[in-house]
Every structure is written in structure tokens, then in C-alpha cells.
C-alpha positions as CSV (number, residue, x, y, z in Angstrom):
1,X,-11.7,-12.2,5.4
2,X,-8.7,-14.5,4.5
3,X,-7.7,-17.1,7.6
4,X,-5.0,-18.6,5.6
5,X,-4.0,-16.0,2.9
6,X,-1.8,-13.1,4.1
7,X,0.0,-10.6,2.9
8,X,1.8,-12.9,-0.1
9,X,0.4,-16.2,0.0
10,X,-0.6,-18.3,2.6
11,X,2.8,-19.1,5.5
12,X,2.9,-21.6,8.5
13,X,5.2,-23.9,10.3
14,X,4.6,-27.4,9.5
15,X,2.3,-27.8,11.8
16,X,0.4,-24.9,10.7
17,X,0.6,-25.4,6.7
18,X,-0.2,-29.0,7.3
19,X,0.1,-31.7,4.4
20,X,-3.7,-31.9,4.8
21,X,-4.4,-28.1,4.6
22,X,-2.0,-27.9,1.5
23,X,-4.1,-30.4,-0.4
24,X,-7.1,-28.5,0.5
25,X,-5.9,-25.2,-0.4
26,X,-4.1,-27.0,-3.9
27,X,-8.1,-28.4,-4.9
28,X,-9.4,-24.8,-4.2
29,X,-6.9,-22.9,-6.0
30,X,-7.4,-25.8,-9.0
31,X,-10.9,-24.6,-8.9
32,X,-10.2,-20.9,-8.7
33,X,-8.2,-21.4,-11.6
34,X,-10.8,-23.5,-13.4
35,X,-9.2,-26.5,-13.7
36,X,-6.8,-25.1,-16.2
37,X,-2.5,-25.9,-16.3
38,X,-1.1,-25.3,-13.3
39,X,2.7,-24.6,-13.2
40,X,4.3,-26.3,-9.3
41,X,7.7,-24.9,-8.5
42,X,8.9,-25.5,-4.9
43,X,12.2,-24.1,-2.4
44,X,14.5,-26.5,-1.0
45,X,12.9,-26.6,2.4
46,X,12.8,-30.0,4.7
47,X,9.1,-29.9,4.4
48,X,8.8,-29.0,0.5
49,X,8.8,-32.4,-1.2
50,X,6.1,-33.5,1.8
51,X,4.2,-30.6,0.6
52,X,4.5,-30.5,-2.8
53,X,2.9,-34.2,-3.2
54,X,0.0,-32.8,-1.4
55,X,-0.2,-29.7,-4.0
56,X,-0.2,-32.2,-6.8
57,X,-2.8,-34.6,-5.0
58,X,-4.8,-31.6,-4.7
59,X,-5.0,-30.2,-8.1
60,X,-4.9,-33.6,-9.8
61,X,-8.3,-34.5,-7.2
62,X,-10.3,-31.5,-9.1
63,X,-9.1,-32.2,-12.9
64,X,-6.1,-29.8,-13.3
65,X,-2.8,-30.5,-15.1
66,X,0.1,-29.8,-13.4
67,X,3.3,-29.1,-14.9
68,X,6.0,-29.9,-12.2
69,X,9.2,-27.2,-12.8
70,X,11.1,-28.3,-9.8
71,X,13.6,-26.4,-7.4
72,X,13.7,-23.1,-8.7
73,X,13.6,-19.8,-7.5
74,X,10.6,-17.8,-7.7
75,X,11.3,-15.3,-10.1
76,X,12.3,-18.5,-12.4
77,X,8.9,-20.1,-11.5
78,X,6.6,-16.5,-11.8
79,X,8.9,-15.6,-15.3
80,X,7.1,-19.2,-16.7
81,X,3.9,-18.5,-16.0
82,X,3.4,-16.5,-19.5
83,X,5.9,-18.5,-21.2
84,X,4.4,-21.6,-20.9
85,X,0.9,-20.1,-21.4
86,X,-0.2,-21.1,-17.5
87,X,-3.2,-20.5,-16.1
88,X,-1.8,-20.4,-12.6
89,X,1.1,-20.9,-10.5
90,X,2.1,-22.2,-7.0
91,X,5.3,-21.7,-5.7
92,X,6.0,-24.1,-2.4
93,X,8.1,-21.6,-0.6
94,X,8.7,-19.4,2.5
95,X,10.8,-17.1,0.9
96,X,13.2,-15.3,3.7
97,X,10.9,-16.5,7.1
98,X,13.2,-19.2,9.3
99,X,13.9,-22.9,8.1
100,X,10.6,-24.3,9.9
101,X,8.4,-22.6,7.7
102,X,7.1,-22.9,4.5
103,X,4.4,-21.4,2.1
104,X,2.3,-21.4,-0.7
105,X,2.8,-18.5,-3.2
106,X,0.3,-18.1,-5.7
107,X,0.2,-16.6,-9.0
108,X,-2.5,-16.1,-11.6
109,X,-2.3,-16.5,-15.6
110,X,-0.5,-13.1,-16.1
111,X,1.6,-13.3,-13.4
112,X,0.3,-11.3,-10.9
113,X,0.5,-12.8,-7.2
114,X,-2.6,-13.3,-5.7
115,X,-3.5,-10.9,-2.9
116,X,-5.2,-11.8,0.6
117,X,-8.3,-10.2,-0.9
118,X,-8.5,-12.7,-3.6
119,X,-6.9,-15.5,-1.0
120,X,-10.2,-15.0,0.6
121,X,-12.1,-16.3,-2.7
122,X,-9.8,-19.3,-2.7
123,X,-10.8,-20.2,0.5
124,X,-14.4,-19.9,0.2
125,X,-14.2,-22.7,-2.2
126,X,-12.6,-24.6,0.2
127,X,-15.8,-25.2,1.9
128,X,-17.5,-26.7,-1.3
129,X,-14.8,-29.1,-3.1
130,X,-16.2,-31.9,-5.6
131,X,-13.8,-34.0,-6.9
132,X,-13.2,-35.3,-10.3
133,X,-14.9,-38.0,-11.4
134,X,-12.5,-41.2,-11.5
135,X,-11.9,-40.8,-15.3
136,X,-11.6,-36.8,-15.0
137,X,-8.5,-37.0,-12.8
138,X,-5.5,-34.5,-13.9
139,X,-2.6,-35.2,-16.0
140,X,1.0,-34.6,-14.2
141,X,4.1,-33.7,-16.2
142,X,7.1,-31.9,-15.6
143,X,9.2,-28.9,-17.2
144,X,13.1,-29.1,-17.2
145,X,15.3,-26.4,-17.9
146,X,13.3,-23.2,-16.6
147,X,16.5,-21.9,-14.5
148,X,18.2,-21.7,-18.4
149,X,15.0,-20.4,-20.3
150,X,15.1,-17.6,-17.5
151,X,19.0,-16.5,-17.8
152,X,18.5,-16.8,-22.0
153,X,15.7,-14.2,-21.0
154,X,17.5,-12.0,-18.4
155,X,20.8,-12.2,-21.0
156,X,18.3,-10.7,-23.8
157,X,17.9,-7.4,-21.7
158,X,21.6,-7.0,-20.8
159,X,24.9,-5.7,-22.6
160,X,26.6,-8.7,-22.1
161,X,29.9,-7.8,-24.4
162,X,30.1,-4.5,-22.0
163,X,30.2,-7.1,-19.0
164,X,32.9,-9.6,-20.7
165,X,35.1,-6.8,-21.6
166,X,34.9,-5.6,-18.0
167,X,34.7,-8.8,-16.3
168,X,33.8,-7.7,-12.8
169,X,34.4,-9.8,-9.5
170,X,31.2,-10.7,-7.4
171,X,30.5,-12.6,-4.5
172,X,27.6,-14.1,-4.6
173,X,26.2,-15.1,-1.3
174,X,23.0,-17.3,-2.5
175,X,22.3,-18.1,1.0
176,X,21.8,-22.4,0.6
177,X,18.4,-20.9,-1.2
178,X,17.2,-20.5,-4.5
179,X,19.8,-18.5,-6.0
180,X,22.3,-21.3,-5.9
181,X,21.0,-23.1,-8.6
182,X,20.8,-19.9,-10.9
183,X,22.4,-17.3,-9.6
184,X,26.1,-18.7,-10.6
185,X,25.4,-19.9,-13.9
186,X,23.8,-16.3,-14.6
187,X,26.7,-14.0,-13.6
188,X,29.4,-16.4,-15.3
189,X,27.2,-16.4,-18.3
190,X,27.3,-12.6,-18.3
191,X,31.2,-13.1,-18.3
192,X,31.9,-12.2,-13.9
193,X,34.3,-13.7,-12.3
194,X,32.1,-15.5,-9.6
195,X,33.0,-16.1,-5.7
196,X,30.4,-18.5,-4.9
197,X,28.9,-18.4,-0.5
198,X,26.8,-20.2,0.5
199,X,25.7,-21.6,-2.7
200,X,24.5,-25.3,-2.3
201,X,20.6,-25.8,-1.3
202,X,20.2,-26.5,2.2
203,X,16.5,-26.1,3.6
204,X,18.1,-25.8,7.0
205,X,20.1,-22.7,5.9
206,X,23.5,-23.7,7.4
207,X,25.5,-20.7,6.1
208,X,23.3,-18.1,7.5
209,X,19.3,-17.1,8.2
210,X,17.3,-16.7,4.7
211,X,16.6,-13.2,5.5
212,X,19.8,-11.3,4.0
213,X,20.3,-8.5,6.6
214,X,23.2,-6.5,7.3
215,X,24.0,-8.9,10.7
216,X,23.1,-11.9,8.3
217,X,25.6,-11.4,5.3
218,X,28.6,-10.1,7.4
219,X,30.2,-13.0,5.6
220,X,30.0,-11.4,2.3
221,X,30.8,-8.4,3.4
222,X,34.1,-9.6,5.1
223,X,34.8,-11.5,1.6
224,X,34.1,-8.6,-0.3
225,X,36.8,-6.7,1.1
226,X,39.2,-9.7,1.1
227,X,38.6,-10.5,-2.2
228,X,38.7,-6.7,-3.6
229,X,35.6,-8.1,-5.3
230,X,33.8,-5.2,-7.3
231,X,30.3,-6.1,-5.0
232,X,28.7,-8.7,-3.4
233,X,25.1,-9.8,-3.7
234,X,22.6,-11.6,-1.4
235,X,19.6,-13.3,-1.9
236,X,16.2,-14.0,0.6
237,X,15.5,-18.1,0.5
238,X,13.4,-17.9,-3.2
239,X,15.6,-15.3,-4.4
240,X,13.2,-12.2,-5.2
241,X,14.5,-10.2,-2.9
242,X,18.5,-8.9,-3.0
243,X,20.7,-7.0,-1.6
244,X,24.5,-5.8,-2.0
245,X,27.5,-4.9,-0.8
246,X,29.5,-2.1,-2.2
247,X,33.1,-2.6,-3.2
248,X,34.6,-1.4,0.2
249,X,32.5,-4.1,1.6
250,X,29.5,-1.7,2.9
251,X,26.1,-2.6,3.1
252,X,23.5,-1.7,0.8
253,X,20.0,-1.9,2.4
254,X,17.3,-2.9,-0.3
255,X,15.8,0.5,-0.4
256,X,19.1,2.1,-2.2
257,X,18.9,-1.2,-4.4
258,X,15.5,-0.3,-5.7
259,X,16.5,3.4,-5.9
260,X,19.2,2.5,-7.9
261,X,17.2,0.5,-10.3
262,X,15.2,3.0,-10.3
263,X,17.6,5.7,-11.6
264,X,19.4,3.3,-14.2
265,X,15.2,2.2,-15.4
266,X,14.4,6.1,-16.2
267,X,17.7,6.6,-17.5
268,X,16.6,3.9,-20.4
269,X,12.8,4.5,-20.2
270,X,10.4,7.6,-18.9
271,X,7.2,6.3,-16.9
272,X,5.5,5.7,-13.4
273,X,7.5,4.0,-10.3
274,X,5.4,1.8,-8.3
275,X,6.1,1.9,-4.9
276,X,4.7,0.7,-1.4
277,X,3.6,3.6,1.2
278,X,7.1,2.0,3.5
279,X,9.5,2.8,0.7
280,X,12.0,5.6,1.1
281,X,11.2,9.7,-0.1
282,X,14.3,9.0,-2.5
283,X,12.3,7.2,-4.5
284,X,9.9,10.1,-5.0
285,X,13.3,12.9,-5.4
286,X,14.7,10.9,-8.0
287,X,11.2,10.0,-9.9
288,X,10.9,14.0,-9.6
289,X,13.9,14.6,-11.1
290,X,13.5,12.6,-14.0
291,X,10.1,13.4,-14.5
292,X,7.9,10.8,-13.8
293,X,5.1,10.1,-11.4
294,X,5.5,7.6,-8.2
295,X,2.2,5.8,-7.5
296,X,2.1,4.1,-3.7
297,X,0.2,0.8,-2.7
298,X,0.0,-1.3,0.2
299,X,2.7,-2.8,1.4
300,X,3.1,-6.6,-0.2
301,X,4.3,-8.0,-3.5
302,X,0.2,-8.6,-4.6
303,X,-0.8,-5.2,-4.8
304,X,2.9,-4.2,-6.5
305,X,2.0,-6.5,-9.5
306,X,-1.4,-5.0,-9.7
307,X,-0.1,-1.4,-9.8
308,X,2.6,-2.2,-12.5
309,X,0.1,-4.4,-14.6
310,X,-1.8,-1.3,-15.0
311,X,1.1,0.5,-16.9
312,X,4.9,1.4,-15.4
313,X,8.4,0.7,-16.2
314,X,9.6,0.0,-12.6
315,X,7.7,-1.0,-9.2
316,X,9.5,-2.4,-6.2
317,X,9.7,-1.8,-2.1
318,X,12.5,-1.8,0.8
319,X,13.2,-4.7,1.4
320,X,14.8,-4.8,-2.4
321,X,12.2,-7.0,-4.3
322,X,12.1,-5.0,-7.2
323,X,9.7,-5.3,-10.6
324,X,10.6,-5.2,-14.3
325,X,7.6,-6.0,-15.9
326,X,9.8,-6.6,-19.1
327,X,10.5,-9.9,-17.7
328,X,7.8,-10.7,-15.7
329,X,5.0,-9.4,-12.8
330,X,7.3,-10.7,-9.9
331,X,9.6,-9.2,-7.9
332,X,13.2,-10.3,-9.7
333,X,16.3,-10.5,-7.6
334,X,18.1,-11.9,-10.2
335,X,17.3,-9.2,-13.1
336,X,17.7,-6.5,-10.8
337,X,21.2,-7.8,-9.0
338,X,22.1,-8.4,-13.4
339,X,21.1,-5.2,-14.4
340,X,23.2,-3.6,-11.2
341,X,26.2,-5.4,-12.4
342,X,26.1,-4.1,-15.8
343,X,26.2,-0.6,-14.1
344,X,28.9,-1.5,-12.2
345,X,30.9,-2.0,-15.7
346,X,30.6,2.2,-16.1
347,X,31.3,3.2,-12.5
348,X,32.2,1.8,-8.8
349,X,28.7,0.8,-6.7
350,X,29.7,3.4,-4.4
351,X,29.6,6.2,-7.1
352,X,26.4,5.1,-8.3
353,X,25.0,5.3,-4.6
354,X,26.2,9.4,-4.3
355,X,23.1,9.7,-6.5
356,X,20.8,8.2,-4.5
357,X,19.5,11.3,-1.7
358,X,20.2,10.6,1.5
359,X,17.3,8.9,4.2
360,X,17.4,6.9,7.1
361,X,15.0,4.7,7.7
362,X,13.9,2.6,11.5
363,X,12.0,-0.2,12.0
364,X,10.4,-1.5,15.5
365,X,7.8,-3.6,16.1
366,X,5.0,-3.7,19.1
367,X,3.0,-6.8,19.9
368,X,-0.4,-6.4,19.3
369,X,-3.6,-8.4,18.9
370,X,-5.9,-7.6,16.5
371,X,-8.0,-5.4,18.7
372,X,-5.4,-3.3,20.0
373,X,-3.9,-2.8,16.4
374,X,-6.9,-1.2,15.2
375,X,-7.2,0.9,18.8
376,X,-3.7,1.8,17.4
377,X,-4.6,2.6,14.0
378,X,-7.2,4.8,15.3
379,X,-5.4,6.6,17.4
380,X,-2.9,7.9,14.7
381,X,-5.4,8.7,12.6
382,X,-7.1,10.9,15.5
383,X,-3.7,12.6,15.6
384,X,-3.3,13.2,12.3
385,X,-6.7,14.6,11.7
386,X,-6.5,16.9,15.1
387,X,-3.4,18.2,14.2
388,X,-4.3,18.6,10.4
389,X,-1.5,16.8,9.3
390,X,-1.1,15.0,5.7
391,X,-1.7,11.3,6.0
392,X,-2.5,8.3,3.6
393,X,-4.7,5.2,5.0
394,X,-4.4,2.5,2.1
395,X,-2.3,0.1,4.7
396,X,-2.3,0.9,8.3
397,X,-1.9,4.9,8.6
398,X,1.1,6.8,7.2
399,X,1.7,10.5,8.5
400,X,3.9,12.9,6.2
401,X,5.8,15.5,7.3
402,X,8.6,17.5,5.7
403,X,11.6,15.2,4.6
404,X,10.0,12.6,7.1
405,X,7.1,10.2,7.4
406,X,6.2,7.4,9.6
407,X,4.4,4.4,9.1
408,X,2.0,2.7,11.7
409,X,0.2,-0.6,11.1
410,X,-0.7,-4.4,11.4
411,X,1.6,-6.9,10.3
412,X,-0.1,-9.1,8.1
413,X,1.8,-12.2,9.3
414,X,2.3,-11.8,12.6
415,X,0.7,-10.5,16.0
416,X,2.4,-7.3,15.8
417,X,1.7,-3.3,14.8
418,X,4.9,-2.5,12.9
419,X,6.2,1.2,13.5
420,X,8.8,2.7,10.5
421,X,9.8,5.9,10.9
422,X,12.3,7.9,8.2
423,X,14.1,10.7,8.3
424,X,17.1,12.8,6.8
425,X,19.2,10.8,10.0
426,X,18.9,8.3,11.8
427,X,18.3,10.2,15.4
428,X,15.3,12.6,13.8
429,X,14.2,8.6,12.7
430,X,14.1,7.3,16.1
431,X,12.5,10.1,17.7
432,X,9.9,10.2,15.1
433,X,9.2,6.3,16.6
434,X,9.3,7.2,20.4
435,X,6.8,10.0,19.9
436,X,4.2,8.0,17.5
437,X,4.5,4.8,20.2
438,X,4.1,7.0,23.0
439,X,0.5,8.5,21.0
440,X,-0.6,5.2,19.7
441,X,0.1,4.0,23.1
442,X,-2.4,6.5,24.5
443,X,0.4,7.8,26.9
């Protein structure tokens, strides 16, 4: 079982992810990767440069060479792990969590991220680290220009002329993460015209929280409308997950982004959707529609990149990080929020959404150790079972019912049991909630 490895990586404050710990973890994952290149990409967090140092120390201790890329975001970094013929990646970041924390992402040689599973390897060889001989020691280098080598590739799979000649307005809230140092350049590449937020790095996240919720990115919204921009776009902290704003300045959750991609991926290319057992029943209407089969995982970016690895054209979850495995393994909020805008050239964002069928989807949250998450666990799945209703256990316990499902199970970051409902509205939703708390509750 993984102590340091969750769901994506391993995350901590400061205090947590310690300088120390990061070296240890860097000399293990050198040595789960065999010593081989090692590609170091980092966020613009306060603590970053600290860590990063003791990421290099710590492959360079056990013989690796390490090929510094910089600040980027991480679909830049994950994009030049095949490019540059890696043999792993780590990405310093804490993607959307608050300013305090940071993380390590890791990535193997064909770019899939490394699950808590195979986190737990890493940190068995924690236990037993040798260190290279004194004439053994890694070789450090560095990689400029990744951000550019990743719009030349995103350019490659978009009809840029059919963008020019339309020359849509976007706000672009970058959020003082990632997406500021790529985000820009891309869409006035593609021929936008760009309204920059929020779109210097700032680890402290002065403009707004790193998480790019509907109470977070009021800002954009509010610009979108008094800009008459054609739609705004927000990014988490490292970028790989977006979101948007329509062009009346309405929020669109990252569940109709990925069923959006979704439809405009099958209109160009039949084939499986990977998706995670918390993503919305559209997904699985507008794969029927077109054909094609929707294969669920657990929730987390990891076992996304597995799935689509095996073979399919699309994979993504709700929180909009969304997978094109013509670019890369990773979830891309900068190829998806591209390939969105070029839609945007044939019809209004709110017309593309009237395609999407319509869901509502809640979210709470219960603290819980993890003794009384598994009591939890259990106790749905007695439900279920009693009541001979259809359920799936891959990741906590999900219950299906007729245009509805709910979700119970452990967060794998924090001491909570996570409870999603959905629904055809919002109340059906929230009822479905009260009634699986009250049973998991024992009430």
C-alpha cells in the first residue's frame, strides 16, 4: 500500500513533501526507472525551485541524467516524454490544490502517469537506495523551447486558416498557473484575438484559487460578457484541466467540455471513450449514438492513460481533463480548449452545448477515516445487493439506476468519503445524496 503515492502522484504541504522526502522519492523513482533520462518539469509554486534541486540531487545521487525543461505546464512536460525519447518524467506540481502545496507527478517512458499501485513499487525502493559511485554520478542538462515544440504539435492537428479567417475573441483566464506561459502564444498563433486574465505566474495565485470553479472564474465570466468575447477558458494550476465559458458568459462545468470533445472526436474518428465511473450518463448517450463503446475506470488520471493506451480515440473525466492520445497519454487542457475553439469557428458554444443531453450532477463530501470509509463502502454495497440493484465496485461503489447513479467512496487525498449523485435535475440529484448518506450512515 502506497503512504506517499495517491491518486496522481504523490501531494503535501511543505511540510509534508519535505526537501528531504523529495530527494528520497527522486533516487527511488531514478531507480524505478533504471537509471535511464529523466525529463524535470516544475509549476511556478513558492516551494518549486526548493524542491526541484532536491529532485535533481536525487536522481543525479543514483546515476540518472536529467534533462531540466523548466516552468511548463504539464501537458507540455507529459507531450515531451516521447519526443525526447525519455524514460521517465517528474512533474514538480500541485496542479489545482491551494498555493501551500505542491507535488510530484510522475510519468513513465510512454507517457502514462504512474498510479498509486505502481507508487507503491517506487516506495519500496525507497527502503534500499545505494548511491552511485563517485564517478557514476548523473549528467544534468536542460531543454529550452518545449512550450513552442508543443503549440507546433497542437497547430499540426488544427485547421488553423478556418480559425484566421474567423478570428474569434477569447478570454483566457490562465489563472497565474501554467497556462500563462503557453496558453497566449497558442491561441494568437491559431489567429484569436486574445484577452489575457490572470496570465502572469504567481505561485501564490493572486488573481484567484488554482481550482477553476464556477465561484472561482466569475471574473471571466463577467469579462466575457463585457467583452462580447466568443468564450472564455480557464485553466487548473498545471493546466490539464479546463473549463469555459459560453459566449453569454455562462459556465461550462468540465463534464459538458469532455462531452463536447467527445462529440467533435467521433465526428472525425469512430472508437472507444474512456471514461471514469464519476463522469456524466451523456457521455454514454452520445458514445451510443455514434456508435462506439464507453469503457469506465477508476477515478484518477493513472488509470485513464492506461485505459486509452490500450486502444481509444478519446478518454477524459468531469472535472474536464480530457485525453487525445494523438498528442500525448496526459490529460491536455490546451489541445482540448484548441480544438473547442476551432468548433467555435462553425457554430456559437452555446449551440454546440444543445447537443450535449441534459444531467445534473452534486457533489458532497463526509469526513471519514479510513475505517469508517470502508464501514461506508460496505454498507452500499449491502444495499445494493439486498435490493438487487445494478452496481460497479472498481473505485468505491457506484449504484445505477434509470437516468441516475450515485457514487460513494474514499477520497484518495484526503480524510473524506466523497458522495456524487446525478440525475436528469438537480433536486432528483440531491435527494439521491440525502437518501445514500442517510444508508451509508446506518440511519
Amino acid at each position: 500500500m502506497a503512504k506517499y503515492f495517491g491518486t496522481n502522484g504523490a501531494r503535501g504541504t511543505f511540510q509534508q513533501l519535505s526537501p528531504e522526502l523529495v530527494m528520497k522519492l527522486s533516487q527511488a523513482i531514478g531507480l524505478y526507472f533504471n537509471k535511464g533520462k529523466i525529463l524535470l518539469a516544475r509549476d511556478g509554486r513558492l516551494t518549486g525551485e526548493t524542491l526541484k534541486h532536491a529532485a535533481v540531487s536525487g536522481l543525479l545521487s543514483v546515476g540518472c541524467t536529467v534533462v531540466e525543461l523548466g516552468m511548463v505546464s504539464s501537458p507540455t512536460a507529459e507531450y515531451m516524454v516521447r519526443k525526447l525519447n525519455a524514460d521517465g518524467l517528474i512533474i514538480i506540481t500541485a496542479s489545482h490544490n491551494p498555493p501551500e502545496w505542491n507535488g510530484l507527478k510522475v510519468v513513465d517512458s510512454e507517457g502514462i502517469a504512474i498510479s498509486k499501485e505502481r507508487g507503491g513499487e517506487i516506495e519500496k525502493l525507497m527502503d534500499g537506495i545505494e548511491i552511485a559511485g563517485w564517478d557514476k554520478t548523473g549528467k544534468l542538462r536542460s531543454h529550452e523551447g518545449s512550450a513552442e515544440e508543443h503549440i507546433e504539435e497542437i497547430l499540426g492537428h488544427i485547421d488553423v486558416d478556418k480559425v484566421k479567417k474567423k478570428k474569434p475573441k477569447i478570454v483566457l483566464d490562465c489563472g497565474n498557473g501554467m497556462a500563462s506561459v503557453i496558453a497566449p502564444k497558442l491561441f494568437s498563433s491559431m489567429g484569436c484575438e486574445v484577452i489575457p486574465l490572470n496570465s502572469h505566474v504567481d505561485g501564490t495565485f493572486p488573481g484567484r484559487p488554482s481550482e477553476p470553479t464556477e465561484a472561482n472564474v466569475k471574473e471571466m465570466l463577467a469579462l466575457v460578457k463585457e467583452t462580447k468575447a466568443d468564450a472564455g477558458i480557464a485553466w487548473d494550476g498545471d493546466a490539464d484541466r479546463v473549463v469555459f465559458a459560453d459566449e453569454k458568459g455562462n459556465f461550462v462545468i468540465g463534464d459538458k467540455v469532455f462531452a463536447l470533445c467527445v462529440i467533435l472526436k467521433l465526428k472525425e474518428k469512430k472508437g472507444k471513450v474512456v471514461s471514469t465511473v464519476a463522469t456524466s450518463l451523456a457521455i454514454e448517450e452520445i458514445a451510443r449514438k455514434n456508435g462506439a463503446e464507453v469503457v469506465y475506470t477508476k477515478i484518477g488520471a493513472p488509470y485513464l492513460s492506461e485505459a486509452v493506451a490500450k486502444g481509444a480515440v478519446i478518454g477524459g473525466e468531469e472535472v474536464g481533463g480530457i485525453i487525445f492520445p494523438e498528442i500525448s497519454f496526459a490529460k491536455e487542457g490546451l489541445f482540448a480548449s484548441a480544438k473547442i475553439v476551432e468548433a467555435l469557428c462553425t457554430k456559437s458554444l452555446s449551440e454546440w452545448l444543445k447537443e450535449i443531453p441534459e444531467y445534473r450532477n452534486i457533489k458532497e463530501k463526509v469526513p471519514a477515516d479510513e475505517a469508517k470509509a470502508k464501514k461506508m463502502i460496505t454498507a452500499a454495497k449491502k444495499y445494493a445487493e439486498e435490493n438487487k440493484l445494478d452496481y460497479v465496485d472498481i473505485d468505491g461503489i457506484k449504484i445505477n439506476y434509470e437516468n441516475s447513479w450515485v457514487i460513494i467512496r474514499p477520497s484518495g487525498t484526503e480524510a473524506y468519503v466523497r458522495i456524487f449523485a446525478e440525475a436528469k435535475t438537480a433536486e432528483e440529484a440531491k435527494e439521491l445524496i440525502k437518501k445514500h448518506e442517510k444508508i451509508v450512515s446506518g440511519e
